[in-house]
Each structure stands twice: as C-alpha cells, then as structure tokens.
C-alpha positions in Angstrom: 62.3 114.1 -31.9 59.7 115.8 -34.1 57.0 118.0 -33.7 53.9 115.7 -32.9 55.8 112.5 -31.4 55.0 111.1 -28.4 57.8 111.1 -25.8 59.7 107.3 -25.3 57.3 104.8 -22.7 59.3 103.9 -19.5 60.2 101.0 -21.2 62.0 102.5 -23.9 64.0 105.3 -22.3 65.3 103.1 -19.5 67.8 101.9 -22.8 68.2 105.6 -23.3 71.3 107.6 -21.6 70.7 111.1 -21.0 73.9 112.8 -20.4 73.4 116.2 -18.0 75.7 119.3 -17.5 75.2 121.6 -14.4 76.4 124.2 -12.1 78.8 126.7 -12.5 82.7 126.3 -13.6 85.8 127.9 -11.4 88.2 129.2 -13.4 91.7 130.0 -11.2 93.5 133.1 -11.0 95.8 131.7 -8.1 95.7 129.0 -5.3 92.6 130.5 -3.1 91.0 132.6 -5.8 88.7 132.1 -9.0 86.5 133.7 -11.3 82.9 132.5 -11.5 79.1 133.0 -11.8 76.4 132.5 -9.1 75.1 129.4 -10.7 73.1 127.0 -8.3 72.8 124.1 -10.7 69.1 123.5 -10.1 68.2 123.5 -13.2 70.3 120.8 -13.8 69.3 118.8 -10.8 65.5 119.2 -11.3 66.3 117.8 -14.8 68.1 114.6 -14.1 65.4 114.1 -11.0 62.8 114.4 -14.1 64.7 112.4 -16.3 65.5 109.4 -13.9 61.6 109.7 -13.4 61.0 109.2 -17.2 62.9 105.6 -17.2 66.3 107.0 -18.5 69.6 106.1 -17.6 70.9 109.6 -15.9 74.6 111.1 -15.9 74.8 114.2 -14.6 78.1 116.4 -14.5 78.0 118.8 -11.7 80.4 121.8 -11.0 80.5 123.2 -7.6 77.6 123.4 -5.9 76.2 122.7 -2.4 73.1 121.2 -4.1 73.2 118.0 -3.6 72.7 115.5 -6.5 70.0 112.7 -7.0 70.6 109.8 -4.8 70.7 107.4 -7.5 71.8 109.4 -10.1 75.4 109.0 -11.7 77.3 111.9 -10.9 80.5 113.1 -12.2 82.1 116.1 -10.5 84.1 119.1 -11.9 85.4 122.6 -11.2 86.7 124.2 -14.0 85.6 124.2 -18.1 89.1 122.3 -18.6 87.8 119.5 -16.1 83.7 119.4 -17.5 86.0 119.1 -21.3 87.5 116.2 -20.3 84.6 114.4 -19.1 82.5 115.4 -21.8 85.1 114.1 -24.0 84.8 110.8 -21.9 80.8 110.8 -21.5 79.6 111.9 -24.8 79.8 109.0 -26.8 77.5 106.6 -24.5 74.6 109.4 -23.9 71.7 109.7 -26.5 70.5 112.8 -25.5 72.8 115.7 -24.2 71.7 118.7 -21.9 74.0 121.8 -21.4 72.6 123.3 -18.6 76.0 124.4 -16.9 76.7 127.9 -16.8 80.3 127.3 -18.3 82.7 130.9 -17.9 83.1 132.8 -20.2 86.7 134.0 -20.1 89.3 132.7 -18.0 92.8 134.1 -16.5 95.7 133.6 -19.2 97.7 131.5 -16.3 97.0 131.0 -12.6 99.6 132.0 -10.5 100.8 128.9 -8.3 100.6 130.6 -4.9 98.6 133.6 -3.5 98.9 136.6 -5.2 99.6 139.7 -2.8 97.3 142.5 -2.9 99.5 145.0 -4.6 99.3 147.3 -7.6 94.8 146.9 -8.2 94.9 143.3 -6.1 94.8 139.7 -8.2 91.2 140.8 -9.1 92.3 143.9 -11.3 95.0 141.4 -12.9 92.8 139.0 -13.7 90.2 140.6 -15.5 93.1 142.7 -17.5 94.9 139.4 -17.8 91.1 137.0 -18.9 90.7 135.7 -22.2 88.0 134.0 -23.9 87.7 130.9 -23.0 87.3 128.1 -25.8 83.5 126.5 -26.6 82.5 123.5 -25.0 80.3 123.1 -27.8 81.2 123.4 -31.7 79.3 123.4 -34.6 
C-alpha cells in the first residue's frame, strides 16, 4: 500500500486473507524443560480482533499462550519455531498480507535430551545455554 491510499472498504478486504503470527516459541532442552521469552501474544490477538473488524479473512498462528484467541478467528496452534515453520510453509501462500508479531527464539539447544536431565554438573540450564545455537530465520530476504 502506498503513502496516501485509503485502507480496503469492508467489502474489499473480506476477499483479503491476513495471515497473523503470535506468542512466544518453546524451544526443548529435555522432556519437562524449554527455553523461552515472556511473550503474552497480545499484540497479536488485538491484531487479528482489529483485522476481523476491518472485513478480512483472519489466520492467526498462536504459540503458547493462556490468551485466548478470537472466537471466530482461524487459529493455528504451535510451540516451537520448527512447528510455526511448518505452518508458515503451509499458510503463506493463501494470505495477502503477513504479520510477524511472534516473539520467535532466538537460539535453541543443539538436541533435546529425550528424558529429564538430572541436576548434576551446572543443572540442564547451564548445558543448555553452553550447548544453544542460533536458531535459523523464519523470515529471509
């Protein structure tokens, strides 16, 4: 859209799919524990409740959150920046406009451990941030 344009009538955005990403990712450093951010995803809810308003079509991808999502809003759930991938991957094409509002991690462990790690030797937090790597982009140029 450029500078000066009106935004789409009701009319006209109800044929327009807005594809929305929010909340925080989990990213597993064994079975019961995760590295993650504080994210609330109400940014991301407040915008799908303002684009549903507008007329558009609404698909929001939500990480875990007790916020609950829009009533009639599509909503796609996901934990970790592996799962919101995939479903980008799968929603992307269809949407017109996209909104990255998620607060995707940054790094994840190299490999999480199948059960519980014991608390030995710094506990499975110490290992994990010595053991986290940069996590690939979501988004590339």
């Amino acid at each position: 859209m450029q500078r000066g344009q009106d935004l789409p009538d009701r009319e006209t955005a109800v044929s327009r799919q807005l594809l929305i990403t929010a909340g925080p990712t989990h990213e597993p450093i064994d079975q019961v524990r995760y590295l993650a951010n504080r994210s609330s995803g109400r940014l991301g809810v407040c915008l799908a409740e303002a684009g549903q308003a507008a007329g558009w079509t609404v698909t929001l991808l939500l990480g875990p959150v007790s916020l609950p999502p829009p009533e009639s809003v599509r909503t796609l759930r996901f934990e970790s920046a592996a799962d919101l991938d995939r479903l980008l991957i799968d929603e992307f094409p269809r949407c017109d406009v996209l909104i990255m509002a998620a607060a995707v991690a940054d790094y994840r462990p190299r490999q999480a451990d199948v059960s519980k790690l014991e608390r030995a030797g710094g506990g499975p937090g110490a290992r994990a941030g010595a053991d986290a790597r940069p996590r690939r982009r979501l988004l590339r140029a």
